[in-house]
Backbone as CSV, one residue per row, in Angstrom:
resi,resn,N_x,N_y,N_z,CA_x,CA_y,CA_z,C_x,C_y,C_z
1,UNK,26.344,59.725,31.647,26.521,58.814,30.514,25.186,58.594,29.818
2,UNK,25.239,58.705,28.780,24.117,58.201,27.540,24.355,57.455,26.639
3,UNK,23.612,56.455,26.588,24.026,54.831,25.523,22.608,54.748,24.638
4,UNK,22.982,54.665,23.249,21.993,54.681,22.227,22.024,53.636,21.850
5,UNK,21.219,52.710,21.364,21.068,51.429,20.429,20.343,51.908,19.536
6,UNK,21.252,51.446,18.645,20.738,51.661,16.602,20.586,50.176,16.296
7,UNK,20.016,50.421,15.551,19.696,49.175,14.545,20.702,48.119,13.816
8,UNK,21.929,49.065,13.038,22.998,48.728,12.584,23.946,49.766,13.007
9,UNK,25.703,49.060,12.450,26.511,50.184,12.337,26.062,51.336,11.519
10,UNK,25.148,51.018,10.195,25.342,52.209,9.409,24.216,53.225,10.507
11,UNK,23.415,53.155,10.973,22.784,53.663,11.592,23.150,54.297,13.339
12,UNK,24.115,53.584,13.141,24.903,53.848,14.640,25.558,55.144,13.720
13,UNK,26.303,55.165,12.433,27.214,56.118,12.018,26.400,57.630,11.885
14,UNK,25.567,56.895,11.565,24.400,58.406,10.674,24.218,59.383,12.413
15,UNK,23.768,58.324,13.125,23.283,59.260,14.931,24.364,59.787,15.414
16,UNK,25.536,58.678,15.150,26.946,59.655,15.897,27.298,60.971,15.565
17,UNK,27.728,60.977,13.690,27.621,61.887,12.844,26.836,63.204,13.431
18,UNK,25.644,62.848,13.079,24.408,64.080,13.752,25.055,64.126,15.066
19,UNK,25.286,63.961,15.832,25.899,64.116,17.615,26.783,64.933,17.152
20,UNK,27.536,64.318,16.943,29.108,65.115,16.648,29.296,66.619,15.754
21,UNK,28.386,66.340,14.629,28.140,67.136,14.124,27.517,68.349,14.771
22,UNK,26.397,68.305,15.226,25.347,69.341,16.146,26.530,70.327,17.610
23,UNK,27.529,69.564,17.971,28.365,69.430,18.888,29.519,70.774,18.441
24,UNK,30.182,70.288,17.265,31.141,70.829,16.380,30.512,72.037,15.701
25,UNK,28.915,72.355,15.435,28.498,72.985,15.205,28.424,74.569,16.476
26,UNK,27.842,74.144,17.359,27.559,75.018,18.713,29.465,75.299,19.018
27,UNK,30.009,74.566,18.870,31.607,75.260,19.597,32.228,76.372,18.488
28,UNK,31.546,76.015,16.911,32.142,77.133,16.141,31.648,78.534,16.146
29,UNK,30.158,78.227,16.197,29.104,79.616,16.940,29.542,80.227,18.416
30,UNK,30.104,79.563,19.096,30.552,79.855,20.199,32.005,80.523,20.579
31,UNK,32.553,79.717,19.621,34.081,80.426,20.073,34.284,80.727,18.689
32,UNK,33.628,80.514,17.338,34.674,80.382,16.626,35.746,79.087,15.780
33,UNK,35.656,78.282,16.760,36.604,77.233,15.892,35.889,75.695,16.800
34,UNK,36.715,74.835,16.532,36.318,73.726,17.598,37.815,72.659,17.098
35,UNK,37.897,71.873,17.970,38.638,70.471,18.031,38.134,69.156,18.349
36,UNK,38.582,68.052,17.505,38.727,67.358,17.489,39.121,65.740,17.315
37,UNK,39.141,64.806,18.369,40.345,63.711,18.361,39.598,62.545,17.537
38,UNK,40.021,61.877,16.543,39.105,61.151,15.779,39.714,59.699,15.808
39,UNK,39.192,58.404,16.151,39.534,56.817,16.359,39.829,56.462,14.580
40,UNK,40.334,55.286,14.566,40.524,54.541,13.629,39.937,52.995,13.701
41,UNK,39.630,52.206,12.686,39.369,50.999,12.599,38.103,50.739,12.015
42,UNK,37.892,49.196,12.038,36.934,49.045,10.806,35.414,49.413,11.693
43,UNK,35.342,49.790,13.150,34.824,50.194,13.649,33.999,51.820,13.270
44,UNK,34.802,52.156,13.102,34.586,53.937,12.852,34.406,54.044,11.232
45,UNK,34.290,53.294,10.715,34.112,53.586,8.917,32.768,53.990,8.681
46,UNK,31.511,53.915,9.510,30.310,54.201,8.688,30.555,55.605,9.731
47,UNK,31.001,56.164,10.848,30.756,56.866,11.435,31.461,58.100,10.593
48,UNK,32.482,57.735,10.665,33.307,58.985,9.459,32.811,58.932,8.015
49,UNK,32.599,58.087,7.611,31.563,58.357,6.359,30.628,59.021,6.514
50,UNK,29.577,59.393,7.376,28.225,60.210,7.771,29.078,61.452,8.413
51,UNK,30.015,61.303,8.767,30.731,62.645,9.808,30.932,63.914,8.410
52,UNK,31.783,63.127,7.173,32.143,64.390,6.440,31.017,64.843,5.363
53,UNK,29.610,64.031,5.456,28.525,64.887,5.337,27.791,65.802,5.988
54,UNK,28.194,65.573,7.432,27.519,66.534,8.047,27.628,67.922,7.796
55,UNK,26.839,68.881,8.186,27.273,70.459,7.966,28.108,71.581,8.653
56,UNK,29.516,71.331,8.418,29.886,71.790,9.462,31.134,72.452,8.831
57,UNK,31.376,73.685,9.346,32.299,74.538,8.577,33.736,73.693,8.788
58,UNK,34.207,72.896,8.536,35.494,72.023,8.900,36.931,73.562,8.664
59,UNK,36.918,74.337,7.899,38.170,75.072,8.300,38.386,75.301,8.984
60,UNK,37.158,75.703,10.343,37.682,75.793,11.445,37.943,74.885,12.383
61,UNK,37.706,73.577,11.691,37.947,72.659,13.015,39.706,72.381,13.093
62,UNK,40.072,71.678,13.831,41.385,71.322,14.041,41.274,69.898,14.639
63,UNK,41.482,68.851,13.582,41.299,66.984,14.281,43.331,66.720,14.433
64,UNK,42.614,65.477,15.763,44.042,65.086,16.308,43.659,63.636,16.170
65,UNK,44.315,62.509,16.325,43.761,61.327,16.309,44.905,61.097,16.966
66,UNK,44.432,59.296,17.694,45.152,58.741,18.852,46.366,57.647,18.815
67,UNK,46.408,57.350,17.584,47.628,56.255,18.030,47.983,56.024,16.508
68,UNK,49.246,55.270,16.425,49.925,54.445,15.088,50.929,53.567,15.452
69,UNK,51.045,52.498,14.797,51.879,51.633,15.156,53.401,52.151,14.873
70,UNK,54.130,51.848,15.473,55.810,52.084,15.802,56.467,51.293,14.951
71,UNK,57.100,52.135,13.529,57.976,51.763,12.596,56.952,51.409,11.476
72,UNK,55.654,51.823,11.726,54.975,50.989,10.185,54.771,52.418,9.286
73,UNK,55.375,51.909,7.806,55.231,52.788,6.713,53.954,53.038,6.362
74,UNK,53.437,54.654,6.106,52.330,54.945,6.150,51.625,54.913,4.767
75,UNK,52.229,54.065,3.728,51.861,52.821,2.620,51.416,51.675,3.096
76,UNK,52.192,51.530,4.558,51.100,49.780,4.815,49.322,50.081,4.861
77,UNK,48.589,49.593,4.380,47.010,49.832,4.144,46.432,49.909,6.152
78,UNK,47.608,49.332,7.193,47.259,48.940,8.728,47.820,50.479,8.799
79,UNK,48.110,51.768,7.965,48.701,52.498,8.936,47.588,53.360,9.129
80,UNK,47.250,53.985,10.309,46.071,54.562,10.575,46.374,56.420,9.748
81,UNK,47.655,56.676,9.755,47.657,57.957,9.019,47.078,57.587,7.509
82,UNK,47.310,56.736,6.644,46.992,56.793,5.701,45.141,56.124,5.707
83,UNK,44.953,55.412,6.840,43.267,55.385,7.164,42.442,57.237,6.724
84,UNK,43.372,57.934,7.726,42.405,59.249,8.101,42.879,60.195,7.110
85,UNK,43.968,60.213,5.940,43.749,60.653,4.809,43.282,60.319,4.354
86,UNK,43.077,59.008,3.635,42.043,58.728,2.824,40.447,58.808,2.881
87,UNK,40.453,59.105,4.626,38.704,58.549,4.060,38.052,60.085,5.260
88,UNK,38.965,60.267,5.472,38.363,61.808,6.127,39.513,62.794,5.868
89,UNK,40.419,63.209,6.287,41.025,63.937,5.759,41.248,64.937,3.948
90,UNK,41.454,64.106,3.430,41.138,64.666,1.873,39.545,64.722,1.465
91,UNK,38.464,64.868,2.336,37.318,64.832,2.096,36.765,66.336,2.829
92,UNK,37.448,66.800,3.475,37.092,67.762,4.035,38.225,68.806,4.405
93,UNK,37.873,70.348,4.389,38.892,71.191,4.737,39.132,71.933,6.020
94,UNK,39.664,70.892,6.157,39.940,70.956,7.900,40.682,72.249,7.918
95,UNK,41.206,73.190,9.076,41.905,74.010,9.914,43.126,73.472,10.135
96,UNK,43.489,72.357,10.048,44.800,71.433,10.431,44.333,69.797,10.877
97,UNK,45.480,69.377,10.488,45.201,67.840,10.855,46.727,67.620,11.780
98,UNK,46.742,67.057,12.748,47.886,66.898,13.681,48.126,64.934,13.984
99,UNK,48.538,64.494,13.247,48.570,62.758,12.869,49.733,62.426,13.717
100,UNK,49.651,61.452,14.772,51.042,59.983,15.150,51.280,59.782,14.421
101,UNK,52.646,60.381,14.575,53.898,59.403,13.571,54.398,58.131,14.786
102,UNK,54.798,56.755,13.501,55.016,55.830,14.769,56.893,56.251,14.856
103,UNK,56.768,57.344,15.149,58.307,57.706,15.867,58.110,58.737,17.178
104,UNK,58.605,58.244,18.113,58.694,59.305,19.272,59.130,60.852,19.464
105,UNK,59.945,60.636,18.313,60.818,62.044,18.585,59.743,63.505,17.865
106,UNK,58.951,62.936,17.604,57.689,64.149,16.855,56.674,64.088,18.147
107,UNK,56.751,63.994,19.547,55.764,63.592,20.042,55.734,64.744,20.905
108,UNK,57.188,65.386,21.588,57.177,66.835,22.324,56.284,67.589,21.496
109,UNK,56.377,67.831,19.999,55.788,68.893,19.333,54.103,69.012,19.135
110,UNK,53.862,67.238,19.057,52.499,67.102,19.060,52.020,67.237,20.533
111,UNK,52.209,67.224,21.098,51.893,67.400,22.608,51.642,69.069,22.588
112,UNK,52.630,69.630,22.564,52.617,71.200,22.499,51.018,71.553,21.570
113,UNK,51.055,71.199,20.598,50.082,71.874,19.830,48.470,71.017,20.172
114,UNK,48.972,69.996,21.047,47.274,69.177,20.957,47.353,70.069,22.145
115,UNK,47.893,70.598,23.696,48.022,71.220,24.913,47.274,72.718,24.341
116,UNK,47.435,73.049,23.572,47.580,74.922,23.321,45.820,75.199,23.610
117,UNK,44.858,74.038,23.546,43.742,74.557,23.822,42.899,73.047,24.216
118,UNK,41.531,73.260,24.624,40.501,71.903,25.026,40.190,71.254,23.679
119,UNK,40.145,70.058,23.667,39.678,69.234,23.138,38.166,69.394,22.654
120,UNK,37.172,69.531,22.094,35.889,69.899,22.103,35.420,68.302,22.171
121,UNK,35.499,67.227,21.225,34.908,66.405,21.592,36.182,65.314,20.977
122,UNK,36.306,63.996,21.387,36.261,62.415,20.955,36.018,61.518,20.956
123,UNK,36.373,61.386,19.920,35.266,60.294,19.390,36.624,58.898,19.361
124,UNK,36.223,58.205,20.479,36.963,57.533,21.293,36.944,55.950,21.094
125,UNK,36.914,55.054,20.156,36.706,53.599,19.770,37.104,52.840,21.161
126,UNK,36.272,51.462,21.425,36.486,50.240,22.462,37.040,49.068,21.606
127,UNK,38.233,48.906,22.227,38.136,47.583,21.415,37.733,46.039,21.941
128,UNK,38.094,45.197,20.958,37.580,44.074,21.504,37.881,43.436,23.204
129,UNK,39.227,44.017,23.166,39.797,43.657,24.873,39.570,44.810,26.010
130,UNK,38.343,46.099,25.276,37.838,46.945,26.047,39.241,48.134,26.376
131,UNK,40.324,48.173,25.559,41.132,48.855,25.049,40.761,50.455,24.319
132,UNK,40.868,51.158,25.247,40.782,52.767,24.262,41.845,53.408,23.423
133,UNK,42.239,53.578,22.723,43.417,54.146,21.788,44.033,52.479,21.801
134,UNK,45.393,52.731,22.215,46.110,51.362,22.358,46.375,51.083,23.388
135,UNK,45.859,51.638,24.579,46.027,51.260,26.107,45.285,49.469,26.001
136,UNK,45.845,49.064,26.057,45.471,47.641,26.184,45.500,47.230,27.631
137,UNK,44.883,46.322,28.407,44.657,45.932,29.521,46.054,45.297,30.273
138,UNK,46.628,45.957,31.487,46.479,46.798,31.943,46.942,47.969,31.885
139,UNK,46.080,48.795,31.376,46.573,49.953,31.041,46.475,51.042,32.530
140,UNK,47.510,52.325,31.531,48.484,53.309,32.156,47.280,54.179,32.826
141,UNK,46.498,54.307,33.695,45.667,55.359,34.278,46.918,56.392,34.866
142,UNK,47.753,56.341,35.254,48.374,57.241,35.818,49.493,58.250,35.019
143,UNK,49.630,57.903,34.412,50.995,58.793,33.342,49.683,60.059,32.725
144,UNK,50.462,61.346,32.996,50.233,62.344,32.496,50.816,62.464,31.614
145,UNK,51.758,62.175,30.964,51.955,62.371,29.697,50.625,61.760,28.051
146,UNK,50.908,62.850,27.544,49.880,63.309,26.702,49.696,61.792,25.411
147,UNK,51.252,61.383,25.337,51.337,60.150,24.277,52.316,58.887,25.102
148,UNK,52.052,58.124,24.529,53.279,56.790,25.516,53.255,55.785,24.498
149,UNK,54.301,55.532,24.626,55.047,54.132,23.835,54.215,53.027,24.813
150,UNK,53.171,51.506,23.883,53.146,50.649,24.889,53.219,49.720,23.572
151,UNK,53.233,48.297,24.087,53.344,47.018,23.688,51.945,46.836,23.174
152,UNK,51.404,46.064,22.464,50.467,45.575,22.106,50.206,43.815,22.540
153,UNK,48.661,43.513,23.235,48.684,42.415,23.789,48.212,41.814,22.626
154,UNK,47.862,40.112,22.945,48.045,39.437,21.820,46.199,39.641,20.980
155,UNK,45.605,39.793,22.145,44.113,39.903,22.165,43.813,41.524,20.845
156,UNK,44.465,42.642,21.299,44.881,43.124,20.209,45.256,42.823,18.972
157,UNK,46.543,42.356,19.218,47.284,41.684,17.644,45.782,41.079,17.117
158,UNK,45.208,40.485,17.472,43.978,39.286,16.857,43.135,40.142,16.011
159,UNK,42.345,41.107,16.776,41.474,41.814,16.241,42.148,42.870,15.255
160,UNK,43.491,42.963,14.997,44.019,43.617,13.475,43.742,42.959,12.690
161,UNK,44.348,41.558,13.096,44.025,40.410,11.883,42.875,40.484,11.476
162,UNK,41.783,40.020,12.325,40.785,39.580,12.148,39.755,40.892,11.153
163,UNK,40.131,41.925,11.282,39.493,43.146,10.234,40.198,43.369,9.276
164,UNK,42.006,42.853,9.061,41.922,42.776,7.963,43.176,43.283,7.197
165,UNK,44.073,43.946,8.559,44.849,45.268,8.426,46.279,44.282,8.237
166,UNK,46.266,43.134,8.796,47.309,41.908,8.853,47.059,41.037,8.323
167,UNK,48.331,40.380,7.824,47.896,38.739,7.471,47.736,37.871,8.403
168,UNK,48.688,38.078,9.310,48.916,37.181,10.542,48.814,38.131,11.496
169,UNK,48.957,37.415,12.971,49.318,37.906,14.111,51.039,38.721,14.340
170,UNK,51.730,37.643,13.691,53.328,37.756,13.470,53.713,39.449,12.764
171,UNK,52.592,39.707,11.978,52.885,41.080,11.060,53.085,42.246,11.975
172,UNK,51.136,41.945,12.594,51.765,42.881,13.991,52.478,43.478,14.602
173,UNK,52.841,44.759,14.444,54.215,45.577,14.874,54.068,45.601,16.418
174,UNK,54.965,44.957,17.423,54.596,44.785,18.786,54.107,45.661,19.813
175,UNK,54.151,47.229,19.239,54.564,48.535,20.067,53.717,49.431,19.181
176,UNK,53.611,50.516,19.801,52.287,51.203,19.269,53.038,52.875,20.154
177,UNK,52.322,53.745,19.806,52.655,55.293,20.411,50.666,55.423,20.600
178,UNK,50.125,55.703,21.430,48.800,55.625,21.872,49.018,56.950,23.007
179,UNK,48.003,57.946,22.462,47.275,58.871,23.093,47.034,58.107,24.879
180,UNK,47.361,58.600,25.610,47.441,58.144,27.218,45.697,58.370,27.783
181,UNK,45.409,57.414,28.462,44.213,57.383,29.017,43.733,58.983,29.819
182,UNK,44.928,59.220,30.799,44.182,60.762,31.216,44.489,61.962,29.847
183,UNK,44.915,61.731,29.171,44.830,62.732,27.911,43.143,62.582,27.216
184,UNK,42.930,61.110,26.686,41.728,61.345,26.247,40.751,61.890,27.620
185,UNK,41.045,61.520,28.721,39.846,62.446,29.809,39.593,63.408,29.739
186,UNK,41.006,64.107,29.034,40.958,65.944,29.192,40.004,66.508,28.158
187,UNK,39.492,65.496,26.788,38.721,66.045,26.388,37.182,66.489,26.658
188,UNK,36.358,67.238,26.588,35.320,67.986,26.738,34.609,67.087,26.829
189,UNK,34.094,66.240,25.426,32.754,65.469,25.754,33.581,64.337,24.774
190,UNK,33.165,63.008,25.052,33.721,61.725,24.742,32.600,61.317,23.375
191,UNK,32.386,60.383,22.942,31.694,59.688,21.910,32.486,58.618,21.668
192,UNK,31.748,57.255,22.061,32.043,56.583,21.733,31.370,55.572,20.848
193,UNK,31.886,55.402,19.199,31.177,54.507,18.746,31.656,53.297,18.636
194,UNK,30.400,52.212,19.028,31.190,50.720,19.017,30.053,49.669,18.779
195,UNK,30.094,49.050,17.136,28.946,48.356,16.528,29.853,47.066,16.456
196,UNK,29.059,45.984,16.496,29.680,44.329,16.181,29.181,43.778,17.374
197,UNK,28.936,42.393,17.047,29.004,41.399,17.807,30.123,41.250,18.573
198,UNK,31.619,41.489,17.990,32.763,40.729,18.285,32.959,41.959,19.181
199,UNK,32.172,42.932,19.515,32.303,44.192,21.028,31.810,43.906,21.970
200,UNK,30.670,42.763,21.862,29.832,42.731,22.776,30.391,42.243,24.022
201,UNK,30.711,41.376,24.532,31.603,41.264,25.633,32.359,42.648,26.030
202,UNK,33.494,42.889,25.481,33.879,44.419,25.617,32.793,45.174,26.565
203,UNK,31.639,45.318,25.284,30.776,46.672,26.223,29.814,45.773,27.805
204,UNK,29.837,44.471,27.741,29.113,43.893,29.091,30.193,44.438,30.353
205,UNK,31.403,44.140,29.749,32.854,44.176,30.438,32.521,45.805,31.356
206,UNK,32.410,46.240,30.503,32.351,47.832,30.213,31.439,48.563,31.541
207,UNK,30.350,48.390,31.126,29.173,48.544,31.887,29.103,48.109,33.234
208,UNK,29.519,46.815,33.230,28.909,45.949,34.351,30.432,45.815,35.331
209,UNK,31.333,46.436,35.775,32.684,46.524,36.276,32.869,48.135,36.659
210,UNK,33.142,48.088,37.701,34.023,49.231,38.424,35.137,49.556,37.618
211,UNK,35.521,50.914,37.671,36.705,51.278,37.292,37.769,50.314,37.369
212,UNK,38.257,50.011,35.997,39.503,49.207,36.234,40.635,49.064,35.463
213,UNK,41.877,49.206,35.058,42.629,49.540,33.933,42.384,47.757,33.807
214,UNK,42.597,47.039,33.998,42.296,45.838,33.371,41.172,45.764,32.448
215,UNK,40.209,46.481,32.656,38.863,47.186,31.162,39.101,48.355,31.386
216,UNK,39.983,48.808,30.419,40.215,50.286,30.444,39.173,50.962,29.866
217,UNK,38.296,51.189,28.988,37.106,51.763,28.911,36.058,51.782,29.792
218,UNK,36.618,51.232,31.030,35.541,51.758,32.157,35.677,53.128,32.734
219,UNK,37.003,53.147,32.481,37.014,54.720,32.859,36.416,55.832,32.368
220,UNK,35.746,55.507,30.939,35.136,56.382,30.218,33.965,56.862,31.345
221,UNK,33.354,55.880,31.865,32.014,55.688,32.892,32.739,57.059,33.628
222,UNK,33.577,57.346,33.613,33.734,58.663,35.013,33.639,60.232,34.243
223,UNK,33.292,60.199,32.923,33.835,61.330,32.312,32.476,62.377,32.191
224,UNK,32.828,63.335,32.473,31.363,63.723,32.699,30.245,64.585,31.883
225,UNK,30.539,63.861,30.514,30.082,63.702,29.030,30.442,62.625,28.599
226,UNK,29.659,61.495,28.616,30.028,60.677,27.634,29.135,59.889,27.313
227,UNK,29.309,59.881,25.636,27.941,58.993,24.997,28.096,57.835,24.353
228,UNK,27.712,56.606,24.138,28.522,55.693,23.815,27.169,55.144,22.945
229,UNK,27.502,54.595,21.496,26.890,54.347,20.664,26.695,52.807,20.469
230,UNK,25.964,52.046,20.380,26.146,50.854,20.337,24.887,50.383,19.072
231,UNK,25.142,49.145,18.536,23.984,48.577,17.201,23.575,47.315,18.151
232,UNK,22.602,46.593,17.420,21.770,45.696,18.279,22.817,44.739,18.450
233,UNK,24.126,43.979,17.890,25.185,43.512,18.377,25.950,43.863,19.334
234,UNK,26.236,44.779,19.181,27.300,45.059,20.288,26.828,45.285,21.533
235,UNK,25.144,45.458,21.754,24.602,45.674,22.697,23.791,44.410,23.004
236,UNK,23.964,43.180,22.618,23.177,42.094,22.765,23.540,41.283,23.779
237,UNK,24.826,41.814,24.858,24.817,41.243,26.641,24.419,41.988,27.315
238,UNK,23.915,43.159,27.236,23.367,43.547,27.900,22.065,44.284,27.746
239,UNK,21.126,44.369,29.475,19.669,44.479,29.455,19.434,45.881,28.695
């Protein structure tokens, strides 16, 4: 594990970017193409802003991203498909884009095509309740399946509101389709960016705790690449 402190988010975005970038670079020289799984939230906005400057032949990449809420129209401004068109997707010419629909029955197919090869890197968001995708505490360590239907806790619901995606808590669609904790393991090398004050607990949580699906981003701690980005907030509980 490697943990960077930046100055700010925008500066957390610019180092990830360069990471990711340099990363995505060596797998296309190497094989040819590369993959990868990309987070949503107001978290990841300076990081994907610096990401689709970087230099990097994007036709060959192939991005998957991890979760969408269950039954929300991808006109609501909270739906994360219309997040990663707008602000990465139509910015770059990707190889394919493979998006959660919040319906199950598209999920055999996405499974098939995220399975057909490794993951090269993801870039993996914490949330405030130390939540990866939408595994919320206590989350599923054991299901091999690639996607899973779960509930959303209330500690969740909050932090939609609170960035912006809800009016209320009540809007909150209760259920979510979230990329499964040993799925994101299977990828190659992890990145995690996570700037704010309102993380900081999260990442003390994080750090300072044994493996535990009750802080499901501790499990990241076992992966054997993983870099986790933090700004002088989000890193201000710990030494």
């Amino acid at each position: 594990m490697e943990i960077f402190v930046c100055k700010d988010s925008k500066e957390l975005g610019q180092k990830a970017a360069q990471h990711v970038g340099k990363v995505l670079r060596e797998c296309i020289q190497e094989k040819g193409e590369a993959r990868i799984v990309l987070s949503t939230g107001a978290s990841q906005l300076d990081t994907l802003e610096a990401l689709i400057q970087e230099n990097v032949d994007w036709s060959k990449v192939e991005m998957f991203h991890l979760d969408e809420y269950v039954d929300l129209p991808e006109t609501h401004i909270a739906s994360f498909r219309k997040y990663l068109k707008e602000r990465f997707i139509s910015k770059v010419n990707l190889k394919g884009a493979y998006l959660v629909d919040g319906d199950l029955s598209h999920i055999p197919a996405l499974t098939e095509k995220l399975r057909e090869k490794v993951v090269d890197v993801g870039l993996i968001g914490i949330g405030e309740n130390a939540h990866i995708a939408f595994n919320d505490p206590p989350a599923d360590f054991d299901t091999q399946d690639a996607y899973l239907l779960v509930n959303l806790n209330d500690t969740c619901k909050q932090q939609q509101v609170r960035e912006g995606w809800f009016k209320s808590v009540e809007e909150v669609p209760k259920q979510a389709i979230s990329m499964s904790v040993s799925q994101i393991m299977k990828c190659k090398r992890i990145v995690s960016c996570v700037p704010y004050a309102v993380k900081a607990k999260a990442i003390y949580d994080t750090l300072n705790n044994h493996t535990t699906n009750t802080i499901p981003a501790t499990i990241l701690k076992e992966h054997e690449d993983f870099t986790l980005f933090l700004d002088q907030d989000s890193a201000s509980m710990i030494q």
